[in-house]
C-alpha positions in Angstrom: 37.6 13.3 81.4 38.5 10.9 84.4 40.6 11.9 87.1 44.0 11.2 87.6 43.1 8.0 89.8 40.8 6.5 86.8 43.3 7.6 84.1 46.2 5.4 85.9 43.7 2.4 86.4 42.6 2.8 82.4 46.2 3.2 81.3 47.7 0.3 83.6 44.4 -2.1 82.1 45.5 -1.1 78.6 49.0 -1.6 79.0 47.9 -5.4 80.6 45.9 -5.7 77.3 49.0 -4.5 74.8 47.9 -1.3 73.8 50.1 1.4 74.1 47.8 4.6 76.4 49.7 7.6 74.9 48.4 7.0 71.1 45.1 6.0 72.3 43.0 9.4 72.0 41.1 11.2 74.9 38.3 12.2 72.3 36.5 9.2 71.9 35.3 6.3 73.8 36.7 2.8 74.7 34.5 0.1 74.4 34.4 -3.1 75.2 32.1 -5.9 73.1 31.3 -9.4 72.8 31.4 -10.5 68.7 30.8 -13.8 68.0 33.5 -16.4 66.7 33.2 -19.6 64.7 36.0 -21.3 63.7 35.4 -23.0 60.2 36.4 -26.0 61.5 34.1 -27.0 64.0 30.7 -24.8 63.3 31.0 -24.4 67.0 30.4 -20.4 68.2 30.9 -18.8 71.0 31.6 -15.1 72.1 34.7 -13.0 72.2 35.3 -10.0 74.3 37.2 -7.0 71.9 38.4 -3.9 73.1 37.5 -1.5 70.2 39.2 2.6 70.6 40.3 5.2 68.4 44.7 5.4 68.2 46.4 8.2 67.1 48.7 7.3 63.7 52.4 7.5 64.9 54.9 7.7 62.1 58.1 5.5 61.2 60.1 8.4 63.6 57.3 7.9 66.7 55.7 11.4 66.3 52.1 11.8 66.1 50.9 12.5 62.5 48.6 15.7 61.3 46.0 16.2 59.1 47.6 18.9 56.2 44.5 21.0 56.6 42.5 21.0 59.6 45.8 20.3 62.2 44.0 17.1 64.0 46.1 14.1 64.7 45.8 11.1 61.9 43.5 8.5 64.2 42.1 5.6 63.1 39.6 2.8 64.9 41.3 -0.5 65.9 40.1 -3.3 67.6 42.0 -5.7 69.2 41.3 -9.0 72.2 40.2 -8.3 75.5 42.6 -10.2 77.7 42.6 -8.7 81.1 39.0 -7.7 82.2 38.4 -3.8 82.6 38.9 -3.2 86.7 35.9 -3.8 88.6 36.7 -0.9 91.1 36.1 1.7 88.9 33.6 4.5 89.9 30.3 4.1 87.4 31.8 0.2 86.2 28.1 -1.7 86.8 28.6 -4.6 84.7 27.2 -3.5 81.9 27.3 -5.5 78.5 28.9 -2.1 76.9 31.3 -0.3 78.8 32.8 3.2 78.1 35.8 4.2 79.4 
């Protein structure tokens, strides 16, 4: 688990990125990957940064749903645009191609 100093600078960077940080789940890795994009259009590729983490289901009245049987919250894996860059300051942040946050 980061400490309290990392977990502001990783909620603050995914709030710049529109994700909300109180559905996204401590139990799993954030990553960050390039995929490749090619518009039909063109045939022209190039490659996209995504943000890809694991989000808690919230329900219609903005509770956190539970599996019937075992009591874990409902999560499920989304991806979604990296548009601000994961901070640079970050304790452990070498510039890998992969990061986990």
């Amino acid at each position: 688990m980061p400490d309290d100093d990392q977990r502001l600078r990783i909620c603050t960077w995914l709030t710049a990125n529109g994700i909300n940080p109180n559905n996204v789940t401590q139990h799993a890795p954030i990553h960050i990957l390039p995929i490749p994009v090619r518009p039909p259009e063109t045939g022209d590729g190039w490659l996209a940064q995504v943000i890809v983490f694991t989000e808690c289901y919230v329900n219609a009245d903005g509770h956190r749903e539970q599996n019937l049987i075992s009591r874990e919250p409902v999560t499920f894996q989304r991806t979604v645009p990296l548009r601000v860059p994961f901070p640079a300051n970050l304790p452990g942040n070498d510039g890998g191609e992969e990061e986990a946050v």
